[in-house]
N, CA, C and O of each residue as an XYZ file, in Angstrom:
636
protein
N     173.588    207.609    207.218
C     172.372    206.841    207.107
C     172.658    205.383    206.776
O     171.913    204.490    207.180
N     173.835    205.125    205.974
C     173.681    203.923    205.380
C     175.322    203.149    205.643
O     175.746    202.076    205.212
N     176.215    204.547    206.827
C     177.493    203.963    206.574
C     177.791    203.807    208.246
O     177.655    204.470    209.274
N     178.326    202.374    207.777
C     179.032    201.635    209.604
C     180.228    201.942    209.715
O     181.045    201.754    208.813
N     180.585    202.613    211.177
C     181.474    202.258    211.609
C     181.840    201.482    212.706
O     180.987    201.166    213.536
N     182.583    201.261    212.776
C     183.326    200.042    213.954
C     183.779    200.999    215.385
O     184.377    202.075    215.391
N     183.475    200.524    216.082
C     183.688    201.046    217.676
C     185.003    200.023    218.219
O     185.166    199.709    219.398
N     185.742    199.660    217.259
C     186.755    199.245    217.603
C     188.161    199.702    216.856
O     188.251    200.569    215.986
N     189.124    198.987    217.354
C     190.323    199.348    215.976
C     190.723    198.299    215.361
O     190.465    197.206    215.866
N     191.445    198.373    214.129
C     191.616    197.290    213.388
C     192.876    197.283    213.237
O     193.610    198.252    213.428
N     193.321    195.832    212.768
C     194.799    196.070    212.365
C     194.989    196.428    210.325
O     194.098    196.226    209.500
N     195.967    196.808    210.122
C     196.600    196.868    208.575
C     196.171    195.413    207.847
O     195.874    195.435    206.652
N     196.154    194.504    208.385
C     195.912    192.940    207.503
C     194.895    192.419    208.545
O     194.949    192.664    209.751
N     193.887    191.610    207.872
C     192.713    190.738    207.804
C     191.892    191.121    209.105
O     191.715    190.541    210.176
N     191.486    192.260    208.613
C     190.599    192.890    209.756
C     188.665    192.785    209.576
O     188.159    192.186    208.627
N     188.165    193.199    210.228
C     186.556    192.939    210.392
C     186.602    193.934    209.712
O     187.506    194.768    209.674
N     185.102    193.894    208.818
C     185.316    195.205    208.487
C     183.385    195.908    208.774
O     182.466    195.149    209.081
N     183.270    196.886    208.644
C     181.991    197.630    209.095
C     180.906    197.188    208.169
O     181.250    196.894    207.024
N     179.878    197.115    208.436
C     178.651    197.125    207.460
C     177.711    197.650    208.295
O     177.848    197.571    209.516
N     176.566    198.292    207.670
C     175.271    198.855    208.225
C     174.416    197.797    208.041
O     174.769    197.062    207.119
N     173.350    197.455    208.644
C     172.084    196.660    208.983
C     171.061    197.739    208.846
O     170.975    198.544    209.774
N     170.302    197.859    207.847
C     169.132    198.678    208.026
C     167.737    197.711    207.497
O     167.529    197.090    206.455
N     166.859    197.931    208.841
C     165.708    197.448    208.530
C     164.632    197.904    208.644
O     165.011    199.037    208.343
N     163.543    198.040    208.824
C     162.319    198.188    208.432
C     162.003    199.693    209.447
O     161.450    200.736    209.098
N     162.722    199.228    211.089
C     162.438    199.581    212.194
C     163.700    199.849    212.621
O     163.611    200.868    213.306
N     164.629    199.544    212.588
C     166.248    199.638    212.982
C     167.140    199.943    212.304
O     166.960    200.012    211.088
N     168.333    200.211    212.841
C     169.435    200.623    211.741
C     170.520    200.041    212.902
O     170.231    200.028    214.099
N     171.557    199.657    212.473
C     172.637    199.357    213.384
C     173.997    198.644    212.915
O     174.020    197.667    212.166
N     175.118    199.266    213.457
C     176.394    198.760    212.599
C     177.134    197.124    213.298
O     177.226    196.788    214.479
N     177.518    196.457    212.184
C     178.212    194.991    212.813
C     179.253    195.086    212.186
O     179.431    195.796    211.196
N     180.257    194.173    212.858
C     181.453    193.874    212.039
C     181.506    192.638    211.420
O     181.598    191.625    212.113
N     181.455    192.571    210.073
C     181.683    191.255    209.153
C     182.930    190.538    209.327
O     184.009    191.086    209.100
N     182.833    189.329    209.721
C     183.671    188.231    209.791
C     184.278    187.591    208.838
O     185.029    186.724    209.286
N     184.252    187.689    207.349
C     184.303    186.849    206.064
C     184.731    185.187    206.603
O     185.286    184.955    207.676
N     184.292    184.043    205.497
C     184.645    182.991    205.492
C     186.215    183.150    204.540
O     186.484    183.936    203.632
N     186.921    182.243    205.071
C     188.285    182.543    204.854
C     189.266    181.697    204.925
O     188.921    180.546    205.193
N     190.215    181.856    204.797
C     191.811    180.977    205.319
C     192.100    181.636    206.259
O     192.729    181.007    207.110
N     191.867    182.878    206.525
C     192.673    184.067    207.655
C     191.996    184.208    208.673
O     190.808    184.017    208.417
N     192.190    184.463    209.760
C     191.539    184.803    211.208
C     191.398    186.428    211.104
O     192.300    187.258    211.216
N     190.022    186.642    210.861
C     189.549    188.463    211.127
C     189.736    188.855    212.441
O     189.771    188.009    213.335
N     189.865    190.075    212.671
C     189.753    190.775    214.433
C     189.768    192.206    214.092
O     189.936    192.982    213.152
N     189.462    192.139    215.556
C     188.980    193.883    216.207
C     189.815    193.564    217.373
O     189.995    192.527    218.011
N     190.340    194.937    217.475
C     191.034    195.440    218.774
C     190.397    196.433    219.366
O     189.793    197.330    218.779
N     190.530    196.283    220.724
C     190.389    197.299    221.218
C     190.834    197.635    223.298
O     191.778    197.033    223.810
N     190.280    198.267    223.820
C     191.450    198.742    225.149
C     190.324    199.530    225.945
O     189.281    199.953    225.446
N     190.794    199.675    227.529
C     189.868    200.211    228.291
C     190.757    200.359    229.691
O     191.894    199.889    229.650
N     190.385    200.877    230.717
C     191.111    201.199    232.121
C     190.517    199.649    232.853
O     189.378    199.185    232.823
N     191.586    199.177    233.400
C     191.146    197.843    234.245
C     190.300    198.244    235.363
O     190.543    199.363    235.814
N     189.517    197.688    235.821
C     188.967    198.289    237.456
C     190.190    198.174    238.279
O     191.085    197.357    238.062
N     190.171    199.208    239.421
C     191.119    199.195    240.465
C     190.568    198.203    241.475
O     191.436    197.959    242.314
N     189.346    197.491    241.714
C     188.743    196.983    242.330
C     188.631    195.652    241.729
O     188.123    194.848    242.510
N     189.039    195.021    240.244
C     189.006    193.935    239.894
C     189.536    192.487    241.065
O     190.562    192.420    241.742
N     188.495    191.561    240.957
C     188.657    190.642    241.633
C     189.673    189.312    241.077
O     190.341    188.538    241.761
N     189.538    189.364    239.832
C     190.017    188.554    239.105
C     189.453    187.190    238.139
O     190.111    186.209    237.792
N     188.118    187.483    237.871
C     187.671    186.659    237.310
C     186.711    187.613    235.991
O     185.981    188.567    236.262
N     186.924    187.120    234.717
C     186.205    187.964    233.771
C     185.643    186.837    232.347
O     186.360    186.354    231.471
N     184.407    186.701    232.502
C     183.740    186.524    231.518
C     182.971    187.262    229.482
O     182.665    188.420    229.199
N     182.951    186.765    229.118
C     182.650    187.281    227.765
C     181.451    186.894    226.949
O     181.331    185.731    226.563
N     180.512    187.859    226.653
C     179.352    187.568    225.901
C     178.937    188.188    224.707
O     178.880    189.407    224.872
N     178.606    187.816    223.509
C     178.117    188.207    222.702
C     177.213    187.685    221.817
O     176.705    186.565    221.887
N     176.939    188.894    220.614
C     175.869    188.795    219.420
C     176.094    188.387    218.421
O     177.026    188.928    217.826
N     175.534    187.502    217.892
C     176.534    188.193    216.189
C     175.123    187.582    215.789
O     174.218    187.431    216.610
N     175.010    187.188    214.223
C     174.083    186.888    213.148
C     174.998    186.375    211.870
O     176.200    186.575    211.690
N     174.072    185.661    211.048
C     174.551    185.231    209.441
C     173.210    184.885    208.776
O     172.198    184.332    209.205
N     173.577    185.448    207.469
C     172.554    185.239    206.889
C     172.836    183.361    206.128
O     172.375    183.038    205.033
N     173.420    182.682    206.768
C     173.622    180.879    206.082
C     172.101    180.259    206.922
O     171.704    180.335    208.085
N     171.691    179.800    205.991
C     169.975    179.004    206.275
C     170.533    177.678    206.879
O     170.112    177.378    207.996
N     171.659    176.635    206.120
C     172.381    175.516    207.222
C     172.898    175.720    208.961
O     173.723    176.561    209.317
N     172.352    174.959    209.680
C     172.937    174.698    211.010
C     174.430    174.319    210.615
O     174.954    173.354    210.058
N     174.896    175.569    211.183
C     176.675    175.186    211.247
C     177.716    175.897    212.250
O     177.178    176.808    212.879
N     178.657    175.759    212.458
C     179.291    175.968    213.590
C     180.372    177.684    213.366
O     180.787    177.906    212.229
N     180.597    178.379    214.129
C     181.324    179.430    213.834
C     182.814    179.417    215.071
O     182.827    179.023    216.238
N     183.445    179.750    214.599
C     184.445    179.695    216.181
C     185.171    180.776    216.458
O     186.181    181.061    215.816
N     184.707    181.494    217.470
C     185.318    182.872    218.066
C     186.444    182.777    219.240
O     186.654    181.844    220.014
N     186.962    183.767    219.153
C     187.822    183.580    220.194
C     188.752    184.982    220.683
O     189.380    185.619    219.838
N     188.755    185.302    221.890
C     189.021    186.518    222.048
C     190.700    186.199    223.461
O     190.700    185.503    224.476
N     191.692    186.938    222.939
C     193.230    187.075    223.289
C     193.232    188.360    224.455
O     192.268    189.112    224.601
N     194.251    188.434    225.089
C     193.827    189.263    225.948
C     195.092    189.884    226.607
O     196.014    189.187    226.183
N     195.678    190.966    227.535
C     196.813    191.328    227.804
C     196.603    192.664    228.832
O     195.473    193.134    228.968
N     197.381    193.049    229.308
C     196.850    194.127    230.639
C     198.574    194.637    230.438
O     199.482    193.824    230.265
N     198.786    196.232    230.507
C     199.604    196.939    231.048
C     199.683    198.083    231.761
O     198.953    199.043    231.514
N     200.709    198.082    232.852
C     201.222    198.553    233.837
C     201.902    199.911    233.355
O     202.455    200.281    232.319
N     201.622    200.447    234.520
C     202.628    201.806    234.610
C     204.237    201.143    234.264
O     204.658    200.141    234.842
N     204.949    201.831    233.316
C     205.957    201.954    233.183
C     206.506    200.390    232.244
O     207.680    200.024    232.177
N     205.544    199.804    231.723
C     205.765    198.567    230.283
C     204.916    198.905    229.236
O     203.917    199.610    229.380
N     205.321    198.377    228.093
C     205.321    198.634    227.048
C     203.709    199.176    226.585
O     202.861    198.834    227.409
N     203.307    199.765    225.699
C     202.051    199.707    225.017
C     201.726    198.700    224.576
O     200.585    198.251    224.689
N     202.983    197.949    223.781
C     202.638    196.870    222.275
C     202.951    195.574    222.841
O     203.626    194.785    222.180
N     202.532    195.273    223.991
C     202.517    193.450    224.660
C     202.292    192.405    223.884
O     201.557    192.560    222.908
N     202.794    191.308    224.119
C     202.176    190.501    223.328
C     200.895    189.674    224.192
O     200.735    189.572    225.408
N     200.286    189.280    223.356
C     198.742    188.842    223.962
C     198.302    187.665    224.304
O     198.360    186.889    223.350
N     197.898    187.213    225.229
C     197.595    185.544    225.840
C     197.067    184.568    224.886
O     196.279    184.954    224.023
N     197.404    183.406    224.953
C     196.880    182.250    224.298
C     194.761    182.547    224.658
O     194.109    182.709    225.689
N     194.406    182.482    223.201
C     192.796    182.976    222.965
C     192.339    181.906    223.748
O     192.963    180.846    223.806
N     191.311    182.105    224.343
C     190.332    181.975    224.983
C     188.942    181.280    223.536
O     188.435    182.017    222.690
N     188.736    180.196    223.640
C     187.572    180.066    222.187
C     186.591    179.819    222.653
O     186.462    179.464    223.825
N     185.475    179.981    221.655
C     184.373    178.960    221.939
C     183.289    178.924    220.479
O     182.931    179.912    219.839
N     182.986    177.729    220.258
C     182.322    177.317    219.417
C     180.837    177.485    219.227
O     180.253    176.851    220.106
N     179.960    178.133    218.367
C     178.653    178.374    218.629
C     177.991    178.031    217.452
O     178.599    177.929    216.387
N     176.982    177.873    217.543
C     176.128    177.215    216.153
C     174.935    177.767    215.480
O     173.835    177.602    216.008
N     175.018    178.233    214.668
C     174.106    179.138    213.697
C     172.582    178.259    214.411
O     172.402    177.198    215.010
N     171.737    179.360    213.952
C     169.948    179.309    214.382
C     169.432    178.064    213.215
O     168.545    177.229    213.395
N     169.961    178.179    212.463
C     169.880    177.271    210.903
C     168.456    178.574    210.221
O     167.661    178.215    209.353
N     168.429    179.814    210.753
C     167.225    180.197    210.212
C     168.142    181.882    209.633
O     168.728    182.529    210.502
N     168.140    182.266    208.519
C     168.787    183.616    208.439
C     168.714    184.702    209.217
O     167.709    185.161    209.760
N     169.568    185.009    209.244
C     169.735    186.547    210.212
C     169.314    186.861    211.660
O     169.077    187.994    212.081
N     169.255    185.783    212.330
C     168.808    185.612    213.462
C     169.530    185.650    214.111
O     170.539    184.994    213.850
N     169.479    186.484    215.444
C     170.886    186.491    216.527
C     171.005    185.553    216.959
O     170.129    184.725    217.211
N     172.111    185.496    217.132
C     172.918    183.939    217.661
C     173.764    184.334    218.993
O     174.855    184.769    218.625
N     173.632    184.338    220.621
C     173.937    184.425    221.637
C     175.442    183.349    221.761
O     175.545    182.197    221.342
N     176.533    184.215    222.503
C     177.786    182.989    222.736
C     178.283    183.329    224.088
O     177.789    184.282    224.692
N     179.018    182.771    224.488
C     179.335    183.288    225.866
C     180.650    182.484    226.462
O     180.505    181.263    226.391
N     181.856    182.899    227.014
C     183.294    182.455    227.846
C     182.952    182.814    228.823
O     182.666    183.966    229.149
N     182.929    181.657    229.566
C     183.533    182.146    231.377
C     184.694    181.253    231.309
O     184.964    180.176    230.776
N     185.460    182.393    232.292
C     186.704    182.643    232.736
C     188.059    182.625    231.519
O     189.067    181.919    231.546
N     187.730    183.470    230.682
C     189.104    184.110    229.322
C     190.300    184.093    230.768
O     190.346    184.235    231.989
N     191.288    183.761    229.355
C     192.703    184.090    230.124
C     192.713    185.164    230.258
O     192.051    185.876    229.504
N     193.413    185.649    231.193
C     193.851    186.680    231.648
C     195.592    187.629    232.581
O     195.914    188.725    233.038
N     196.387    185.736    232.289
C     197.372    185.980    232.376
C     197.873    187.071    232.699
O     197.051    187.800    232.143
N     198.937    188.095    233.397
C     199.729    189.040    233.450
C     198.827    190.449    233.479
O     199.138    191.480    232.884
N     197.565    190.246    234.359
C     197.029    191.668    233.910
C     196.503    191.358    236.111
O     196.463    190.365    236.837
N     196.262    192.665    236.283
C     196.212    193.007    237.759
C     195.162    194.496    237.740
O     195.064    195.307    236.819
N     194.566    194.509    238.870
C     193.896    195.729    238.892
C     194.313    196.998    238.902
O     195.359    197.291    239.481
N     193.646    197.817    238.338
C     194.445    199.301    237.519
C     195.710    199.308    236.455
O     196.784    199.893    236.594
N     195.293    198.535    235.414
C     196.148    198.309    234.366
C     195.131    198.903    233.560
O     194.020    199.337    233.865
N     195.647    198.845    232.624
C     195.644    198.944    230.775
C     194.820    197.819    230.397
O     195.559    196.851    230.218
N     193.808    197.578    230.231
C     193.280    195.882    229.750
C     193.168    196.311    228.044
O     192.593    197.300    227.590
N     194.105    194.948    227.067
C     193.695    194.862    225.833
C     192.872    193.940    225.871
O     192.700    193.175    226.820
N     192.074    193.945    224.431
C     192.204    192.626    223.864
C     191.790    192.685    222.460
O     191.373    193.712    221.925
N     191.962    191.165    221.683
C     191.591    191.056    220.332
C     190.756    190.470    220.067
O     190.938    189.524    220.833
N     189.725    190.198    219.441
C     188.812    189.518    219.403
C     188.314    189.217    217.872
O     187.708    189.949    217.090
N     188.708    188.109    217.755
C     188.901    187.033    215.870
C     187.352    186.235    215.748
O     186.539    185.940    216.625
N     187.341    186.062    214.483
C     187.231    184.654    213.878
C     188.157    184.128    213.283
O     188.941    184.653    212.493
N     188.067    182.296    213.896
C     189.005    181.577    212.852
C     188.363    180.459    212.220
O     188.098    179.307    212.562
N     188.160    181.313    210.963
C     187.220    180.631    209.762
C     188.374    178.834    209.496
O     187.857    177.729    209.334
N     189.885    179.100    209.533
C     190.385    177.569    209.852
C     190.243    176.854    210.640
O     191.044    175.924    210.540
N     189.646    176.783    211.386
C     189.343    176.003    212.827
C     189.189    175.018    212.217
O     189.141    175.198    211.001
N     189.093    174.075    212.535
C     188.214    172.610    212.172
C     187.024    172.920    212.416
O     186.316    172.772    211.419
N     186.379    173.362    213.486
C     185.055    173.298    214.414
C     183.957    174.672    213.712
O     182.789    174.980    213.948
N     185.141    175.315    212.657
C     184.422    176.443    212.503
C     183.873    176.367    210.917
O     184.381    177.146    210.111
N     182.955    175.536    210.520
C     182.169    174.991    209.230
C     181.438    176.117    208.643
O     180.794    175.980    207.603
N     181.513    177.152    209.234
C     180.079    177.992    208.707
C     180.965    178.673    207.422
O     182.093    179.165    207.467
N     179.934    178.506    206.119
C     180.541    178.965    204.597
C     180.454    180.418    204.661
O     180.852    180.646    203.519
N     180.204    181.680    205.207
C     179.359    182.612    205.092
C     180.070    183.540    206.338
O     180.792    183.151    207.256
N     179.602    184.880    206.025
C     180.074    185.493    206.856
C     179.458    185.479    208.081
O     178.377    184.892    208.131
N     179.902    186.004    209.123
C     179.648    186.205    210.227
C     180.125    187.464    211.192
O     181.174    187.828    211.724
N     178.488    188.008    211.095
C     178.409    189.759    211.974
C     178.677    189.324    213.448
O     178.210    188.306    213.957
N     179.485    190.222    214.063
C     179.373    190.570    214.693
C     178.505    192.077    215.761
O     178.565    193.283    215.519
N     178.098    191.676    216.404
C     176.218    192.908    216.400
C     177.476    193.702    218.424
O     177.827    194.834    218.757
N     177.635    192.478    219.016
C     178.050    193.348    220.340
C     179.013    192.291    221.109
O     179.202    191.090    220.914
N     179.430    192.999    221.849
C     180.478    192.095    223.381
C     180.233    193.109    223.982
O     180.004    194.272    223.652
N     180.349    192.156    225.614
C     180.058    192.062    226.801
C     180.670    191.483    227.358
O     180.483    190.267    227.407
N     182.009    192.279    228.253
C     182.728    191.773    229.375
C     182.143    191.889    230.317
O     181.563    192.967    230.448
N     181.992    190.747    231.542
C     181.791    190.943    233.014
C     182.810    190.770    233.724
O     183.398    189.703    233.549
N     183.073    191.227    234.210
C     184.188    192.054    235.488
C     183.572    191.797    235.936
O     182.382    191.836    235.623
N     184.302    191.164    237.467
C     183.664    191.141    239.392
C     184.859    191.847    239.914
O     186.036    191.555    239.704
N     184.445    192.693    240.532
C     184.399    193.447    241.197
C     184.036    193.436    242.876
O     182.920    193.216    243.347
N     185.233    193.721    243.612
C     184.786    193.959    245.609
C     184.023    194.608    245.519
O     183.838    195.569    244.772
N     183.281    194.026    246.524
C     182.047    195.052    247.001
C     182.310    196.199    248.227
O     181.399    196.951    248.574
């Protein structure tokens, strides 16, 4: 009733961690971002399309309860493997982007990448990726945590 879990995986050090959202009418789990020195993340993995075209975009949700207009900076790393290489790749230079609180509490806040690296990944692979906050950014001012509510990869795909 009252306990989140994460639909992702985490690592051993400075990971997101689960919280529940329950309101009046809803209930629903996010991953907390903390304000920090450290960059938080979620991992997680999926089957590449065999039909991938090669171009993939990224969208998401998040919220904070900070009443100041201020900036947050996300950024999601990325990596694809093949039959017969490793599980534990190392992962592409992140992909960022900067988004700016509602200035009003708890209000979803919409972000969106077109075209994340995608370096070394091909259709019918292994697709990773990681997906941070880096509360050190310069660009990333916001004092307060920051939920994460959803992501949304778009894949294109042949028709």
């Amino acid at each position: 009733n009252a306990t989140a879990t994460l639909g992702f995986s985490t690592p051993v050090t400075n990971p997101a961690v689960a919280a529940c959202v329950t309101g009046t009418n809803t209930q629903y789990g996010v991953a907390q971002f903390a304000d920090g020195a450290n960059s938080l993340s979620v991992q997680d993995h999926f089957p590449w399309p065999s039909d991938w075209t090669g171009t993939v975009d990224l969208a998401g949700k998040w919220r904070t309860s900070a009443i100041t207009a201020t900036n947050v900076v996300w950024q999601v790393q990325t990596i694809c493997v093949a039959d017969a290489e490793t599980g534990d790749p190392v992962f592409n230079t992140a992909s960022t982007v900067t988004d700016a609180t509602k200035g009003t509490t708890l209000q979803f806040n919409d972000f969106s990448m077109t075209g994340i690296t995608l370096t070394g990944c091909a259709a019918g692979e292994e697709f990773f990726f990681r997906f941070l906050r880096d509360p050190a950014h310069a660009s990333d001012d916001l004092i307060a945590t920051a939920e994460l509510i959803s992501l949304t990869f778009t894949i294109r795909r042949a028709m």
